[in-house]
Backbone as XML, in Angstrom:
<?xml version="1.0"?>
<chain id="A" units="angstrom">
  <residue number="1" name="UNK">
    <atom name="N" x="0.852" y="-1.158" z="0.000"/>
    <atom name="CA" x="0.000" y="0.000" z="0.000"/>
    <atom name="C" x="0.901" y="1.224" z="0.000"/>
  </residue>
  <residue number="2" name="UNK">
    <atom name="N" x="0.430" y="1.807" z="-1.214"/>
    <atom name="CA" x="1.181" y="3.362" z="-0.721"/>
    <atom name="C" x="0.301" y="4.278" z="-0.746"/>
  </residue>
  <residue number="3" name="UNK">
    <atom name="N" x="1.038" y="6.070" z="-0.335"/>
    <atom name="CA" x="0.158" y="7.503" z="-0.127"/>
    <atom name="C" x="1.096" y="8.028" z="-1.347"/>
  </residue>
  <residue number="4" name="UNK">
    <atom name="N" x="-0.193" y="8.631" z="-1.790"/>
    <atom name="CA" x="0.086" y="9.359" z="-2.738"/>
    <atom name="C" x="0.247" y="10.475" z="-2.613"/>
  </residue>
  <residue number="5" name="UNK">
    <atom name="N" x="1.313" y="11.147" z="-2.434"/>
    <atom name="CA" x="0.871" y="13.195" z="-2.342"/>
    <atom name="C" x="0.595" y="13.547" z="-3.208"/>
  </residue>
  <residue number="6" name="UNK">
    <atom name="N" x="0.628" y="15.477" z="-2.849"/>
    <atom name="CA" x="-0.324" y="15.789" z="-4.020"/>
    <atom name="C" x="0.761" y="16.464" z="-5.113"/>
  </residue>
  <residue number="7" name="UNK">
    <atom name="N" x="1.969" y="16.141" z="-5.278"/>
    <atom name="CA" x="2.680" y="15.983" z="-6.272"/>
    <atom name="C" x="3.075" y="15.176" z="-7.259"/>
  </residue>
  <residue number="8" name="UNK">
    <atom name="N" x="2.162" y="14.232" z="-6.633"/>
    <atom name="CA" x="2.533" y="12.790" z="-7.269"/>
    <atom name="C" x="3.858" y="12.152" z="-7.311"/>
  </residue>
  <residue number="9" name="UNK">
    <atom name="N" x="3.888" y="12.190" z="-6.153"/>
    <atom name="CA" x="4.777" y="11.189" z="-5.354"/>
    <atom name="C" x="4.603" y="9.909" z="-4.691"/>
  </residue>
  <residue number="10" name="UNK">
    <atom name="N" x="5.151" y="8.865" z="-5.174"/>
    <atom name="CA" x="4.123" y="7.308" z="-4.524"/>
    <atom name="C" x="5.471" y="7.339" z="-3.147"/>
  </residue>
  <residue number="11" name="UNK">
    <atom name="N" x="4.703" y="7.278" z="-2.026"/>
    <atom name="CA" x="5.365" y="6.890" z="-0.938"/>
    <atom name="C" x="4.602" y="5.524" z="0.284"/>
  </residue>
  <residue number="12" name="UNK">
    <atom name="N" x="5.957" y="4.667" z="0.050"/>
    <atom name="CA" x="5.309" y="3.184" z="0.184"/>
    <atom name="C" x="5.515" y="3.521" z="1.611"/>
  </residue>
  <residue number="13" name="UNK">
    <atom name="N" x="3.913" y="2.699" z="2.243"/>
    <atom name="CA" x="3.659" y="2.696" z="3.677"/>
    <atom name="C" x="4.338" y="1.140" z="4.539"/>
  </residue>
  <residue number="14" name="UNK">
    <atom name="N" x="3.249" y="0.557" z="3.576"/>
    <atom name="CA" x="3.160" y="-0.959" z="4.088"/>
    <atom name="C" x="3.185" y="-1.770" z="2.981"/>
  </residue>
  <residue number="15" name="UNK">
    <atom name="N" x="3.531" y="-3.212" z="3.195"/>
    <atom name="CA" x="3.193" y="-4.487" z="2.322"/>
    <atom name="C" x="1.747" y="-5.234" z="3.122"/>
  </residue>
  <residue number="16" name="UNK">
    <atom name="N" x="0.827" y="-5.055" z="2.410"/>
    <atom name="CA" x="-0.234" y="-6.049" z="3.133"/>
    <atom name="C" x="0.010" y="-7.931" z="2.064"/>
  </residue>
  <residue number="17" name="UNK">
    <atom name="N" x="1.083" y="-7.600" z="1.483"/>
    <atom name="CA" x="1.428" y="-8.985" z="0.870"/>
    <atom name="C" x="0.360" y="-9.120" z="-0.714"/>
  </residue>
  <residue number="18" name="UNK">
    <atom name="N" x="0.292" y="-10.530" z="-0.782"/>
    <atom name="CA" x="-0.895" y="-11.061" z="-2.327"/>
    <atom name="C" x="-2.081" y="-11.206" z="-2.487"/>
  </residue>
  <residue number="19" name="UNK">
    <atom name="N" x="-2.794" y="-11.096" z="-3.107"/>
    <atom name="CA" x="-3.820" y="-11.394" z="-3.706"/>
    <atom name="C" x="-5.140" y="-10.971" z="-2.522"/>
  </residue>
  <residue number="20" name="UNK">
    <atom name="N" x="-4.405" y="-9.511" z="-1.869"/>
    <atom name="CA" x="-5.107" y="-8.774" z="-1.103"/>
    <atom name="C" x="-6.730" y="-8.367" z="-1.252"/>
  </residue>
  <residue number="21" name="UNK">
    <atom name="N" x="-7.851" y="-8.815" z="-0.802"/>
    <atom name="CA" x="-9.181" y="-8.731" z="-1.043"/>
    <atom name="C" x="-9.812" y="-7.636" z="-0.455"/>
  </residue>
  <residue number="22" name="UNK">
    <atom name="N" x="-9.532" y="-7.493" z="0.651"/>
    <atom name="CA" x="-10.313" y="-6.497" z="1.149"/>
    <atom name="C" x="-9.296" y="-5.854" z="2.484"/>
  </residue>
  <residue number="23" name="UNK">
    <atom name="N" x="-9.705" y="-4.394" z="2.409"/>
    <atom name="CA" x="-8.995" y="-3.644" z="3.388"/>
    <atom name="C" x="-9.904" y="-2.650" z="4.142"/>
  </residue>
  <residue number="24" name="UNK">
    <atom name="N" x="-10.156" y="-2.667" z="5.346"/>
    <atom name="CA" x="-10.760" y="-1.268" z="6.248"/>
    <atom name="C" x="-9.875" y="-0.345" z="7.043"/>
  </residue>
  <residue number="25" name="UNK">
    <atom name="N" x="-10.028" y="0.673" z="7.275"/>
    <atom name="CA" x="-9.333" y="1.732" z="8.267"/>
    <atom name="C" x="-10.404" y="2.006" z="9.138"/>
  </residue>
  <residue number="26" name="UNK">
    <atom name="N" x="-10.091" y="1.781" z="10.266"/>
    <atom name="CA" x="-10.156" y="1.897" z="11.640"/>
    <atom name="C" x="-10.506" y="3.667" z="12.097"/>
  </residue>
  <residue number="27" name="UNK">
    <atom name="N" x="-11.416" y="4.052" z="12.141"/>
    <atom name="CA" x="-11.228" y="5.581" z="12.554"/>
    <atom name="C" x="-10.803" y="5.666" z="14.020"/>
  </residue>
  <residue number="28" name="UNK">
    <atom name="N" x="-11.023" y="4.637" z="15.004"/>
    <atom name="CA" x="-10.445" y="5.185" z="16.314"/>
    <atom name="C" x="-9.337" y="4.937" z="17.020"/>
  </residue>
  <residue number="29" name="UNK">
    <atom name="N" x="-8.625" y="3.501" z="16.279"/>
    <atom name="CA" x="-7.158" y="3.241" z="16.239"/>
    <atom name="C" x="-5.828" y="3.635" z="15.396"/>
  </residue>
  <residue number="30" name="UNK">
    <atom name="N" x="-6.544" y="4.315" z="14.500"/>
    <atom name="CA" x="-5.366" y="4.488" z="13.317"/>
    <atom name="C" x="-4.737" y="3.485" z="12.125"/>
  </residue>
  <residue number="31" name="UNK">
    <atom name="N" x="-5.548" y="2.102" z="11.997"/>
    <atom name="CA" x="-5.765" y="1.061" z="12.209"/>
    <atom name="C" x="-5.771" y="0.634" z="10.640"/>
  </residue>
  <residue number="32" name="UNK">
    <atom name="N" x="-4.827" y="-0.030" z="9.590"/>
    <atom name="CA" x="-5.784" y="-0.555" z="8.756"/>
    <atom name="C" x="-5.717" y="-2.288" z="8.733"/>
  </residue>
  <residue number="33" name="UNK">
    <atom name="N" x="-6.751" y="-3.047" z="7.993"/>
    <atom name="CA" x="-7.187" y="-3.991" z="8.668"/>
    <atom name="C" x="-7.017" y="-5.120" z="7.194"/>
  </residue>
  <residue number="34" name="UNK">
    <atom name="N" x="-6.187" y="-6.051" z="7.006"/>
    <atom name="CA" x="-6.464" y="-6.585" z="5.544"/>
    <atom name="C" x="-6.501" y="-7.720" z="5.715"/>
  </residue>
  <residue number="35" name="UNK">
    <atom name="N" x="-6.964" y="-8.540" z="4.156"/>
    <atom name="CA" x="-7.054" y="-9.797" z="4.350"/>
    <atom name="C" x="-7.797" y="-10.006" z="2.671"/>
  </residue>
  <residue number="36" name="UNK">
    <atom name="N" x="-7.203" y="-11.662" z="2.689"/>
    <atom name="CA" x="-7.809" y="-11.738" z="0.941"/>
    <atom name="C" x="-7.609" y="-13.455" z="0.803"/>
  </residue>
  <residue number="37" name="UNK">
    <atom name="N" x="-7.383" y="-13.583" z="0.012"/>
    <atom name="CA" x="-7.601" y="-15.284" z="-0.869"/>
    <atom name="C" x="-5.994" y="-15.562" z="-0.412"/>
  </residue>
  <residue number="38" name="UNK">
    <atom name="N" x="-5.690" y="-16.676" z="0.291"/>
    <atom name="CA" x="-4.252" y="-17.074" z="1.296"/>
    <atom name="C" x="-3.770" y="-16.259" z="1.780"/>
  </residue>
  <residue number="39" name="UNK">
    <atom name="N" x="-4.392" y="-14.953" z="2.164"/>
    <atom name="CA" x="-3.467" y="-13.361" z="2.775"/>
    <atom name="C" x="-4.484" y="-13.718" z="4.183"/>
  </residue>
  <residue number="40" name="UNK">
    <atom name="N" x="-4.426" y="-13.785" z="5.207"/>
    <atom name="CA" x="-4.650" y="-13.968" z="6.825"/>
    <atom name="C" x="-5.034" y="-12.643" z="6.845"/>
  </residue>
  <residue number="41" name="UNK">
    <atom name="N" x="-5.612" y="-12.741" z="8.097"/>
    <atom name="CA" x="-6.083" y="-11.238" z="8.454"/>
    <atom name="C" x="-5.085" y="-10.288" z="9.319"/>
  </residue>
  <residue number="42" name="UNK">
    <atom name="N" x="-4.338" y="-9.290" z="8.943"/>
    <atom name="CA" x="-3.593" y="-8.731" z="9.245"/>
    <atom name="C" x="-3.943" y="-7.203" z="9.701"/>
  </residue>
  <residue number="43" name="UNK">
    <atom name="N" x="-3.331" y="-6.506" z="11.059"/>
    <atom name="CA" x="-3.646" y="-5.251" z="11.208"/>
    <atom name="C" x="-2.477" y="-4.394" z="11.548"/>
  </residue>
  <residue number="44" name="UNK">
    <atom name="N" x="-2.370" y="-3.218" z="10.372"/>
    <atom name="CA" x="-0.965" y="-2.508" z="10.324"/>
    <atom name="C" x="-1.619" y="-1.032" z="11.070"/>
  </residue>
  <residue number="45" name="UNK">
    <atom name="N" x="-0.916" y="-0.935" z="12.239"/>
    <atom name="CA" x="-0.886" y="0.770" z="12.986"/>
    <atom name="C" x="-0.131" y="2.011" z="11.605"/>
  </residue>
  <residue number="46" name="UNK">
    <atom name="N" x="-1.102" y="2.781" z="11.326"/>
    <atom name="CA" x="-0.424" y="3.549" z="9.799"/>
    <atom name="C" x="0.658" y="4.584" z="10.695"/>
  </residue>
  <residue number="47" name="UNK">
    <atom name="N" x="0.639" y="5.332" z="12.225"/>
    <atom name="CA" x="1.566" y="6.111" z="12.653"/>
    <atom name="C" x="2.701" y="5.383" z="12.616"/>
  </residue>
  <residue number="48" name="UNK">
    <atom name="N" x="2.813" y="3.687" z="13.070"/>
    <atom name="CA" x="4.129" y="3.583" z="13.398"/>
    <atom name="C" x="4.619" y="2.835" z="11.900"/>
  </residue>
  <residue number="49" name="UNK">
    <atom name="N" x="3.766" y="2.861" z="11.292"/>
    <atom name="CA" x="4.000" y="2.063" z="9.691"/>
    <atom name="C" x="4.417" y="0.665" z="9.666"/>
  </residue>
  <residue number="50" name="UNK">
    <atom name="N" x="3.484" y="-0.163" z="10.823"/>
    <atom name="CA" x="4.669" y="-1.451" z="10.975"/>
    <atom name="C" x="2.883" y="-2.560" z="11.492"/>
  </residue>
  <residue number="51" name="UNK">
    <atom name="N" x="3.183" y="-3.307" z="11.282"/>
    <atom name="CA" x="2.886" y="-4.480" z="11.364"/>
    <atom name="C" x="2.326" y="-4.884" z="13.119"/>
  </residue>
  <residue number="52" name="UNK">
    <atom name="N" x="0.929" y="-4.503" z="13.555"/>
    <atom name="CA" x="0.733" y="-5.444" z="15.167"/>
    <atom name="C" x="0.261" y="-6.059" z="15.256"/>
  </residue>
  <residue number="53" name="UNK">
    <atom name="N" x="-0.488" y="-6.784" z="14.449"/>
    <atom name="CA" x="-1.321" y="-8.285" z="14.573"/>
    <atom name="C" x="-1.444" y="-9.167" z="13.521"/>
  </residue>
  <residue number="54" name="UNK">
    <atom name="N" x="-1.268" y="-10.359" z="13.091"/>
    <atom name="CA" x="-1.314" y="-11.304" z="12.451"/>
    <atom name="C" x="-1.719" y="-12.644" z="12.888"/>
  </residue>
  <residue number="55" name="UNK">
    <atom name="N" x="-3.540" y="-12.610" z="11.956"/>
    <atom name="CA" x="-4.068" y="-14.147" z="13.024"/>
    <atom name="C" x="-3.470" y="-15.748" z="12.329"/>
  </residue>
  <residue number="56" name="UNK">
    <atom name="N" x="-3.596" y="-16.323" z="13.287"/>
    <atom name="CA" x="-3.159" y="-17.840" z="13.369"/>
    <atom name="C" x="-3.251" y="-18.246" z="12.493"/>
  </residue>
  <residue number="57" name="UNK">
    <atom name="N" x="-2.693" y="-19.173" z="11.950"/>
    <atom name="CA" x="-3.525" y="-20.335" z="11.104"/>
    <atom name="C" x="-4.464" y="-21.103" z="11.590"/>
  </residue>
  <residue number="58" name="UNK">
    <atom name="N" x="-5.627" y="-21.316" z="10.942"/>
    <atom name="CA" x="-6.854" y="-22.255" z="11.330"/>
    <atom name="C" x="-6.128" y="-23.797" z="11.185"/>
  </residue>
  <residue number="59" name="UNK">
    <atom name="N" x="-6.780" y="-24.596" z="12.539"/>
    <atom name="CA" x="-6.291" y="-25.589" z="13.235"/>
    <atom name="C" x="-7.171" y="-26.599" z="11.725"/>
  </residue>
  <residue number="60" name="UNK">
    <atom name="N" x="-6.264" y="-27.554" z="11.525"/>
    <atom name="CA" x="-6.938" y="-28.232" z="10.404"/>
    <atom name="C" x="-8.217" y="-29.128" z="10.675"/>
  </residue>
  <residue number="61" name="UNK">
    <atom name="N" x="-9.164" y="-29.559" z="9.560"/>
    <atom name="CA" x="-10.633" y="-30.080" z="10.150"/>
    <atom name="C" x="-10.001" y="-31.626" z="10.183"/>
  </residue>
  <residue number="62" name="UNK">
    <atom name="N" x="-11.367" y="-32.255" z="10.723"/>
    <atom name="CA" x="-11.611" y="-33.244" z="11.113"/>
    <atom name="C" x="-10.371" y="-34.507" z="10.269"/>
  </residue>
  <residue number="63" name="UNK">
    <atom name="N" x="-10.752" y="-34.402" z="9.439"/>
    <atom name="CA" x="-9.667" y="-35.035" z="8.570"/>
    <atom name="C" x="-8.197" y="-34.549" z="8.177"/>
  </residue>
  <residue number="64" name="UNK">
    <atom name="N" x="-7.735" y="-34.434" z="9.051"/>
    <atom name="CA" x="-6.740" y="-33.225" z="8.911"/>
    <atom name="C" x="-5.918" y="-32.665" z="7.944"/>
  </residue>
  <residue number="65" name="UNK">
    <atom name="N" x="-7.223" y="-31.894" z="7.324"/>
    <atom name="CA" x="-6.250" y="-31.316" z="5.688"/>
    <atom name="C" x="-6.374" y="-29.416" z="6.057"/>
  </residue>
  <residue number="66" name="UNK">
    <atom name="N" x="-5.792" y="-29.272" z="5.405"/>
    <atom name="CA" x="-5.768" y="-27.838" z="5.720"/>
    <atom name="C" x="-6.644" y="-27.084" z="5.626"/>
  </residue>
  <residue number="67" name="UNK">
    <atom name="N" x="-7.901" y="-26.291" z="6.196"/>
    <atom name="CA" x="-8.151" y="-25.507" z="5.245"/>
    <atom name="C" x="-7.720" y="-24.263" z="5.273"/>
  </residue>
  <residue number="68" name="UNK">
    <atom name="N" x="-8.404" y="-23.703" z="3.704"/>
    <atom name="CA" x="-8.012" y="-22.498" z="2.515"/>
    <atom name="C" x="-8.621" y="-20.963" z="3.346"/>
  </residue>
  <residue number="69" name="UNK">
    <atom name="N" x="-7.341" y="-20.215" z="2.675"/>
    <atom name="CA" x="-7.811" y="-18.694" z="4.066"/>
    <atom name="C" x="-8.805" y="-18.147" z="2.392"/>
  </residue>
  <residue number="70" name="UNK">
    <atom name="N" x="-9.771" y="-17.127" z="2.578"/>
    <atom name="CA" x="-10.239" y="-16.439" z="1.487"/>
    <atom name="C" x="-11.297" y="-15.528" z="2.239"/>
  </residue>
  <residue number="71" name="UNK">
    <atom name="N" x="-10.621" y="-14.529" z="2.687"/>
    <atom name="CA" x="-11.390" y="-13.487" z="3.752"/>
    <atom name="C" x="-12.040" y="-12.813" z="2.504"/>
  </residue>
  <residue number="72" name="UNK">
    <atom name="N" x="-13.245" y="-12.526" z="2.353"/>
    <atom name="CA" x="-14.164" y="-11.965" z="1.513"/>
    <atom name="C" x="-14.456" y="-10.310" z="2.214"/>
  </residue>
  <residue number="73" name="UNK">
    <atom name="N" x="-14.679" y="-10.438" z="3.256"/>
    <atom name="CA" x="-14.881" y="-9.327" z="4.039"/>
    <atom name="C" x="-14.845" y="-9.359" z="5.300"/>
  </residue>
  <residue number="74" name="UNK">
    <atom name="N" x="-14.286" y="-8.192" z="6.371"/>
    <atom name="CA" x="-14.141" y="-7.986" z="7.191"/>
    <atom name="C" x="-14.798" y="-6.263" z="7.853"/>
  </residue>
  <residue number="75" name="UNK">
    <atom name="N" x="-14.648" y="-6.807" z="8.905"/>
    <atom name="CA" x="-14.906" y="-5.080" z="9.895"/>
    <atom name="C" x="-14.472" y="-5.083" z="10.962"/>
  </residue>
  <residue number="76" name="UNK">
    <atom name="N" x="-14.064" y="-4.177" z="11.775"/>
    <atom name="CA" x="-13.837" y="-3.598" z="13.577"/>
    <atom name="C" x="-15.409" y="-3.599" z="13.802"/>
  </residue>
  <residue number="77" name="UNK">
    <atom name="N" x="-15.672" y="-4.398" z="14.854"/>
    <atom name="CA" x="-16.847" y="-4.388" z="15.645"/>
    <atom name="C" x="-16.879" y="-3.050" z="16.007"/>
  </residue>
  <residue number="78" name="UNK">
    <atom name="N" x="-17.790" y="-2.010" z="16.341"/>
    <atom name="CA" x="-17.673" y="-0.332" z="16.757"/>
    <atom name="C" x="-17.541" y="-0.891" z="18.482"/>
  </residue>
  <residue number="79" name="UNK">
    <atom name="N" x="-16.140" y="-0.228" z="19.011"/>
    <atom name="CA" x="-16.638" y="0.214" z="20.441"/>
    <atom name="C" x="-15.711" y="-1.005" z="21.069"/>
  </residue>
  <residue number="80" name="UNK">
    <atom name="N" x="-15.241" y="-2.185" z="19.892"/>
    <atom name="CA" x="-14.292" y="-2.874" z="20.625"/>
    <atom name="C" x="-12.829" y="-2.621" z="19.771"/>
  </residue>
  <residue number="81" name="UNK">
    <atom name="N" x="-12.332" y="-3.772" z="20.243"/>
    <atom name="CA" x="-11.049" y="-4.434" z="19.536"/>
    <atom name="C" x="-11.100" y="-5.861" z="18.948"/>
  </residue>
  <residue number="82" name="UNK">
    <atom name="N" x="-12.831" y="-6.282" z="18.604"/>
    <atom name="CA" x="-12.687" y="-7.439" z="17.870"/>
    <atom name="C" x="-12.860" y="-6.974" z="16.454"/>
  </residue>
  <residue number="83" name="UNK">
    <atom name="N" x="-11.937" y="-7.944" z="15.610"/>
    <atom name="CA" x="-12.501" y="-7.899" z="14.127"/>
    <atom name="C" x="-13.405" y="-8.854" z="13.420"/>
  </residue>
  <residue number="84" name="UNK">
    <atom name="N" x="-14.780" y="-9.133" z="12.639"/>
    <atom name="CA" x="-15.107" y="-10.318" z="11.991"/>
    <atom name="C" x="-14.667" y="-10.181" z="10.646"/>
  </residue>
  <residue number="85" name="UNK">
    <atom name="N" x="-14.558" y="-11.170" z="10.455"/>
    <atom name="CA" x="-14.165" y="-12.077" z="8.837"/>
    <atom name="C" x="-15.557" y="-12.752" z="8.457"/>
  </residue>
  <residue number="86" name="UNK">
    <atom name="N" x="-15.088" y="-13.203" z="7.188"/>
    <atom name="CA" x="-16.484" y="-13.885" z="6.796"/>
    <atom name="C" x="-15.553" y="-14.097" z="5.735"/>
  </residue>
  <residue number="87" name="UNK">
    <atom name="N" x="-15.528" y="-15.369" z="5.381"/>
    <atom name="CA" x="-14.844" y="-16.156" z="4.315"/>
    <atom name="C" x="-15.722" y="-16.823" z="2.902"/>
  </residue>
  <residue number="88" name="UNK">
    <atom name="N" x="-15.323" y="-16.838" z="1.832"/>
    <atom name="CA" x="-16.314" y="-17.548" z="0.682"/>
    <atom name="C" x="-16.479" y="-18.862" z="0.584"/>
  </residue>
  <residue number="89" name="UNK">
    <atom name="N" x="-15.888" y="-19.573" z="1.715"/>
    <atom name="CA" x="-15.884" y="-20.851" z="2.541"/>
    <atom name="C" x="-16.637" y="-21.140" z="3.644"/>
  </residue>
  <residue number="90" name="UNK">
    <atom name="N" x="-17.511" y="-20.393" z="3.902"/>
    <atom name="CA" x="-19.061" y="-20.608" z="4.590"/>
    <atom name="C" x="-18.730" y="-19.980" z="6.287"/>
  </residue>
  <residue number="91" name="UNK">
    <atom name="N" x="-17.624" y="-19.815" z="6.316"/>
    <atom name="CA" x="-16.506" y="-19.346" z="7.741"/>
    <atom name="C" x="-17.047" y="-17.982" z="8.549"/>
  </residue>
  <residue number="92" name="UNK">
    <atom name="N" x="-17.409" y="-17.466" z="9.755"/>
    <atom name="CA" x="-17.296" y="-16.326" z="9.921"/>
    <atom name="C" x="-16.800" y="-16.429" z="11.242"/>
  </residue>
  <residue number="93" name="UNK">
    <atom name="N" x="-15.782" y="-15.790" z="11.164"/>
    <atom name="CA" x="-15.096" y="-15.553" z="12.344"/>
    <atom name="C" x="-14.738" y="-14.472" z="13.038"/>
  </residue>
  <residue number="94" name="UNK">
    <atom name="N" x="-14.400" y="-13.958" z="14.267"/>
    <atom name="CA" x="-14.084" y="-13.052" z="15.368"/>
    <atom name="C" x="-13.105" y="-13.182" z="15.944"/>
  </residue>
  <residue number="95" name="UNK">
    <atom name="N" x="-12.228" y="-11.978" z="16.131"/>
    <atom name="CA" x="-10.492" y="-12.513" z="16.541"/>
    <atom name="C" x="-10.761" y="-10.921" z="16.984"/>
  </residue>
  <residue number="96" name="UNK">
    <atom name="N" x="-10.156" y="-11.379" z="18.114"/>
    <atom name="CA" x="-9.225" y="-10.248" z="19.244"/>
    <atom name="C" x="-8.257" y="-9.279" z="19.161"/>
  </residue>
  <residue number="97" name="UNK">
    <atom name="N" x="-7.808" y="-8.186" z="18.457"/>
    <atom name="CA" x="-6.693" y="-8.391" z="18.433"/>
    <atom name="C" x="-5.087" y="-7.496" z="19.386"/>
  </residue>
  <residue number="98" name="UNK">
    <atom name="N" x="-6.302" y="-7.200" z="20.056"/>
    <atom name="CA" x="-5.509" y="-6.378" z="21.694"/>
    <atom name="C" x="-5.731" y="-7.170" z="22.864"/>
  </residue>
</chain>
């Protein structure tokens, strides 16, 4: 991800990594929030430009094969520090991330 000034200057912030799907900013943390098709859900602080949360890998199912990350969409719950996901794999999940 980069900022663009208004000279047109590309100045790189962050890597949110591949095949990035969806991204939110946080209005009361400073917060942006990503995640996509094998990209995990990740949350980069934009003041310190760095990287504070990165969730787990999901524990494999019953048969123990892996499954596939494909965050379709996400949000900051208002008023906490949880985020949900919702995957194109029937998945919706809630993670902590303070």
């Amino acid at each position: 991800m980069s900022l663009w000034t208004s000279d047109k200057i590309e100045v790189p912030i962050i890597n949110a990594g591949n095949n990035l799907e969806k991204m939110r900013y946080s209005h009361t943390g400073k917060n942006i929030i990503t995640g996509g098709l094998e990209n995990r859900l990740k949350v980069f602080d934009l003041e310190k430009q760095s990287l504070i949360f990165t969730e787990k890998d999901l524990p494999h199912d019953a048969l123990q094969l892996r499954l596939p990350i494909c965050i379709t969409d996400l949000n900051l719950l208002p008023g906490t520090q949880t985020i949900a996901t919702v995957s194109k794999y029937g998945y919706v999940r809630s993670t902590n991330f303070l």
